[in-house]
C-alpha positions in Angstrom: 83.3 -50.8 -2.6 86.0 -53.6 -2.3 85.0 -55.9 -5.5 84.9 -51.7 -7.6 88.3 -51.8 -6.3 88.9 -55.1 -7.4 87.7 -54.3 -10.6 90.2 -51.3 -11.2 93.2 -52.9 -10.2 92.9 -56.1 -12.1 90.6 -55.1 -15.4 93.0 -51.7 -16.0 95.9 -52.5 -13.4 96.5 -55.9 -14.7 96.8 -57.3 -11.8 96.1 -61.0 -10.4 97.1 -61.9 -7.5 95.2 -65.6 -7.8 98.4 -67.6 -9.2 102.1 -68.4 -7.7 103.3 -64.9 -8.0 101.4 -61.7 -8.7 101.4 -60.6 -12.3 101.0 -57.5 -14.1 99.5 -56.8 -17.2 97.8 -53.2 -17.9 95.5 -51.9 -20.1 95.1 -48.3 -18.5 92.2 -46.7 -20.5 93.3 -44.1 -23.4 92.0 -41.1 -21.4 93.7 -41.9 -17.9 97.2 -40.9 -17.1 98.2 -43.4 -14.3 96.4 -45.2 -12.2 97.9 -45.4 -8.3 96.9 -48.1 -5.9 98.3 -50.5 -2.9 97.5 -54.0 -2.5 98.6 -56.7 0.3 99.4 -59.7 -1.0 100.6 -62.8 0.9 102.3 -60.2 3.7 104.2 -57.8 1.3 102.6 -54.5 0.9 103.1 -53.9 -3.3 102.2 -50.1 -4.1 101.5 -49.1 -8.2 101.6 -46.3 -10.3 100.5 -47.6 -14.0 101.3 -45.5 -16.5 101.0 -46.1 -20.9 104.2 -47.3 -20.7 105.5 -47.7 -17.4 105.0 -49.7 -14.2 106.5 -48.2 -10.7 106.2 -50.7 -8.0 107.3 -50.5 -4.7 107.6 -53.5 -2.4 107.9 -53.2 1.6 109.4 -56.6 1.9 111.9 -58.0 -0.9 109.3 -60.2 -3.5 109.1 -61.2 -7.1 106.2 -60.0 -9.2 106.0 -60.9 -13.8 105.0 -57.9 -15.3 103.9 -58.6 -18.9 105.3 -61.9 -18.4 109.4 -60.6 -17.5 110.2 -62.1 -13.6 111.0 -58.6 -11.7 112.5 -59.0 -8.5 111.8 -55.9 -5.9 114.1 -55.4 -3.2 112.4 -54.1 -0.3 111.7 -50.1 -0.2 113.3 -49.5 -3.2 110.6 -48.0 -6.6 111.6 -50.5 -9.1 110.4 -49.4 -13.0 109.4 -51.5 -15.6 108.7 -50.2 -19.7 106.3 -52.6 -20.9 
């Protein structure tokens, strides 16, 4: 069930979490409206909600992610919004 989850989050999430920094690039099939999910990465917890046009990220730790290639920096517990 992990590597389906895998799948979800990084084919239609965008995400990779492989490099330097996590990035974010989305391509959230035509039918879905948003796609919601949590990931731990490197001791921050990062929770999504993709939308078309919009990326809501919360961090629980103060981090910087690149969502379609713009540096965002999260302060920690605070939803940060990015139109992409």
């Amino acid at each position: 069930m992990g590597a389906t989850i895998n799948v979800v989050t990084s084919t239609y999430g965008g995400v990779n979490v492989l490099g330097p920094q996590v990035t974010v690039n989305p391509h959230l099939p035509q039918r879905w409206r948003e796609l919601r999910f949590a990931l731990d990465v490197r001791g921050v917890r990062l929770a999504f909600r993709i939308t078309h046009h919009l990326v809501h990220v919360r961090a629980d730790r103060a981090t910087t992610i690149q969502v379609c290639g713009q540096d965002v920096s999260l302060t920690a517990a605070v939803v940060q919004t990015i139109d992409y």
